[in-house]
Structure formats: C-alpha cells, structure tokens
N, C-alpha and C positions, 0 to 999 in steps of 0.2 A: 292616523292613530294617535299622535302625541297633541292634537289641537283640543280634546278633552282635556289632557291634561295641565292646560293651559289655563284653564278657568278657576283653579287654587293654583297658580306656580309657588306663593311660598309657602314654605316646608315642604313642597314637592321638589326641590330641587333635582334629591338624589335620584326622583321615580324618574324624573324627565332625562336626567343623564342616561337612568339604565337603558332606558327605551333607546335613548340615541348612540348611543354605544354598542345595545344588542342587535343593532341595523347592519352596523361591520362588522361586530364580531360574534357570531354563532357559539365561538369556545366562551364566550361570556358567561360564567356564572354569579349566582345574588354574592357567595361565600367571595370571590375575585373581586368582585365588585366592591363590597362592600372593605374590604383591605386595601385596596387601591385608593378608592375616595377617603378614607380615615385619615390613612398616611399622609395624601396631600394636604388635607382640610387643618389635620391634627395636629401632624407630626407624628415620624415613628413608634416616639415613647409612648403615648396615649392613644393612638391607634387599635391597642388590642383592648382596652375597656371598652372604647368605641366600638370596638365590633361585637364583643359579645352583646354590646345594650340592644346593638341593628338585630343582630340573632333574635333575645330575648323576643325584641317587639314581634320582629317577624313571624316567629311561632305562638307567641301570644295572638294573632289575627287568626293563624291556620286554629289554633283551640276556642278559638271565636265562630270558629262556622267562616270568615270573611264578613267585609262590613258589619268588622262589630258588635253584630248580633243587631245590625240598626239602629245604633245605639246614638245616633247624630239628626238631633234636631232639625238642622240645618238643609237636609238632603234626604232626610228619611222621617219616616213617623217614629219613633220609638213608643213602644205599648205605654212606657210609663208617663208620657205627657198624655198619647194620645187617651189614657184611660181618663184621667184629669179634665180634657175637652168634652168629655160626655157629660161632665157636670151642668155644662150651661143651658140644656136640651132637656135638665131632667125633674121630672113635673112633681115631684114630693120629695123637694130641698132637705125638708126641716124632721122628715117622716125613714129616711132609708137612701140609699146611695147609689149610685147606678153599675155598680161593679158588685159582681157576690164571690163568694168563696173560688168557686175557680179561675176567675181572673186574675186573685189573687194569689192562687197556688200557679200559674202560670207565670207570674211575676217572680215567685217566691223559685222558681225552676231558673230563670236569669239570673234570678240577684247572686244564685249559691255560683254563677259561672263569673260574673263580675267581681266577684271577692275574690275569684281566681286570679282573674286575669288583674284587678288592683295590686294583688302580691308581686306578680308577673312584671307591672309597670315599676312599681315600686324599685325592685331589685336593678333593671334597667337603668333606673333615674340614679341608683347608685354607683352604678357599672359608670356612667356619663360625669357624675360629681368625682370619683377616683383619677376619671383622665383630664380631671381642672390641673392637677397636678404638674402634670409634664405634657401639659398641652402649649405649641407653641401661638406665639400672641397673635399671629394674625388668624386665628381657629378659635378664639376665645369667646368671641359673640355670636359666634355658630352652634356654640356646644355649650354655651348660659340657654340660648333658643332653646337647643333640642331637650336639654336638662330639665328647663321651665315647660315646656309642652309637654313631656312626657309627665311629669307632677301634674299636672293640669288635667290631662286624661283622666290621670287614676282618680283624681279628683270628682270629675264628670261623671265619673263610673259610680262612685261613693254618691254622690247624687240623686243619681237611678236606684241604688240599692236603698235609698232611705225611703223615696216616695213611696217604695213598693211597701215599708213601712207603716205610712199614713194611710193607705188603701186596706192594709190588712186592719190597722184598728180602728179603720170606720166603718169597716163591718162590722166587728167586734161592739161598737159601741151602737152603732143603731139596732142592734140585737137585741139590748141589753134593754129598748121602750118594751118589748114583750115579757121581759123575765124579771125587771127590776122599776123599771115603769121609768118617764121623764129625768128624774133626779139621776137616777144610774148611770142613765145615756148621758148626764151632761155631764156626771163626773168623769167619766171615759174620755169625755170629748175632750178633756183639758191633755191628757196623752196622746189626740191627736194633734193637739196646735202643737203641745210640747213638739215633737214628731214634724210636723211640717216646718217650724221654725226654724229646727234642724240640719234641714234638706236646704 
C-alpha cells in the first residue's frame, strides 16, 4: 500500500508517515496526527497555525470532490488543458473554435469551485506564514516548502480559472464573424490574447 506512495515521496512526507504509523496505530487519527508531526517538525509555538493550514488544506480536497477536481496535469487530464488539445485536430482554425457554449458553462461550474478553494488555500498559506514566527530553525525550510506550495497551488488553480476565460471569449468572438462580420471578430480577438497572456 505505501509503494505508490513512493513515486512523489516529496511533499508526501507526512502521507507516508500517516500510512506508517496507521499500521500500529488504529487509535491514529489525521487531527493526532497532524499535532504530533507540527510539534515535532515546528515546535509547539507554531504548531497550531500549522495545524489549522493541514485542517484547512484537508477540507479544501473533501470540497474538491478528492483529486482536486483533476486539476493536475501531471497525473490527470484536466478539462481546461485538455479543451485547448482539441485545438490541434480542429479543421476551421481561422472560422470558430472547437469548444461551444457548454463546455464553457462546464468550465465556468469549476472555476466558480476553484475560486473557492483559492480563498481556501490562500487562508492556509497564511495560517503557515503566522508560524514563521515561532517556528523553531530546524522546521524552517519545511514550512518556507509547505508555505511556497501551497501559494503555488492557489496559483495553478488561478490558472485553470483564467483559461476557462479564454475559452469563454473565443466563443464570444468567433460569434461575433456572423453578427458583426471579420472586423468584430478580430477586435474581440485582442481580449482573447489580452486573456491568454494572462493565464
């Protein structure tokens, strides 16, 4: 069971502990868990920002559905690259987009959970910056890590919510060859580069 886990060990540190620790100990819980490894990692004082940021993240996954909603390139497709990949297969470039309106409103149903869960991280990454404070020094390049990844996430996430962006007004603007003709569409288009630049 922990030889998956093995194939990201860093920043999985704490997962691999839990797993090996919940081998001997049944009364294990994430809450114990997660107070026990602070204190050591942390120190006392900083230990309880630390915990509530584990909290934080932890329930930020469960309001994610689990796996992030796929939101990792790396291991998963997420809708918002993979809508972008349909580009290269698609036979009137110059004419309309390979994505319509509800793919879009499908994106637009993520992004509104990703802006959740960026506040979610956000708060976290400040919960983790309060126990720089009284964090003691051998815990300090543990919790710059966890601090900078978790900014980093919200970051990824803000990412995903813009593409969804760029998809919504390249609909918008290829629309716009039937209503307003060439000229329309190309003035739109510059809110779409603006827009993917962006991202």
């Amino acid at each position: 069971g922990l030889v998956v886990q093995l194939t990201h060990l860093v920043g999985n540190d704490h997962n691999v502990r839990f797993l090996a620790e919940g081998m001997w100990n049944e009364a294990l819980t994430p809450d114990t868990f997660y107070r026990d490894f602070a204190a050591a990692l942390f120190g006392e004082p900083a230990a309880e920002e630390a915990v509530e940021a584990f909290q934080i993240v932890e329930a930020n996954e469960v309001f994610l559905g689990g796996r992030g909603l796929s939101n990792m390139g790396y291991s998963l497709n997420p809708p918002e690259i993979g809508v972008v990949r349909a580009a290269r297969h698609h036979a009137t470039p110059f004419f309309s987009v390979p994505w319509d309106a509800g793919t879009v409103q499908y994106l637009t149903e993520r992004a509104a959970k990703f802006e959740q869960a960026i506040q979610n991280l956000n708060r976290a990454a400040e919960c983790l910056h309060r126990a720089q404070e009284s964090c003691r020094p051998a815990g300090r390049a543990e919790l710059d890590y966890l601090t900078d990844k978790t900014r980093a996430y919200a970051g990824h996430l803000q990412t995903l919510r813009m593409l969804r962006d760029v998809y919504a007004l390249s609909v918008r603007a290829f629309g716009f060859l039937k209503t307003r003709g060439p000229i329309g569409c190309r003035e739109a288009m510059r809110e779409v580069c603006e827009a993917a630049l962006g991202a």
